[in-house]
N, C-alpha and C positions, 0 to 999 in steps of 0.2 A: 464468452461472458463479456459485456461492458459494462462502464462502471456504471451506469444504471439500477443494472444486473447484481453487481457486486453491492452497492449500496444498498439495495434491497436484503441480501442475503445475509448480509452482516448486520442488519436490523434483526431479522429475524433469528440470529443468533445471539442478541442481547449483546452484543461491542458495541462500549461507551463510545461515540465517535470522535472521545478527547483523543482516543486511544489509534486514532489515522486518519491519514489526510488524503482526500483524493484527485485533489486539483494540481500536485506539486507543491503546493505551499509546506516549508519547513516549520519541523515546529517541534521542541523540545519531548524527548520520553516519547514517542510515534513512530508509525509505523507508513512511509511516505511514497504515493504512485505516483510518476510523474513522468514526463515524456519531454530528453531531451536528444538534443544532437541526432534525428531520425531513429530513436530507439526508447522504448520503454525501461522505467528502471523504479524498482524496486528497493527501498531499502528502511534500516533503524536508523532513525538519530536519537543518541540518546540527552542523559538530561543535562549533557555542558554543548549540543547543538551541534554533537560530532557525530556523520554520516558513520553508520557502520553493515559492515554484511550486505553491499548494493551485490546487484542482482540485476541484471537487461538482461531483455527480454526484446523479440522483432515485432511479438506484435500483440496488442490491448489484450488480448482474449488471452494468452499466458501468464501478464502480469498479473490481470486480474484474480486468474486462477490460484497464483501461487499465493498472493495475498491470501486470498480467500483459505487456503488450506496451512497458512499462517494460525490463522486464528482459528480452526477448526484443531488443530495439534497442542494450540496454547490451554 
């Protein structure tokens, strides 16, 4: 899956896109993909801007997935 892929999917499950970012951009109360230091990563910032529960990942297609069954659980 790329984010593309993932972007699509999570349309089609009705997530507000206030509700994750998919470019790495931070951003309060989200759910944030992002790709640094050669590794993907995965995680919450909640709503004081504090990174919680990161999660890397080696490559796009696991981040995205696990994102993805984020919000399929939620």
């Amino acid at each position: 899956m790329t984010i593309p892929d993932l972007k699509e999917k999570l349309a089609e499950l009705a997530v507000d896109p206030v509700y994750y970012s998919l470019d790495g951009k931070v951003m309060k109360d989200c759910m944030i993909l992002g790709f640094e230091e050669s590794r993907w990563v995965v995680f919450y910032c909640d709503e004081n801007g504090r990174p919680e529960n990161r999660r890397l990942f080696h490559s796009q297609e696991d981040a995205c997935r696990y994102l993805y069954n984020y919000f399929i659980l939620r």
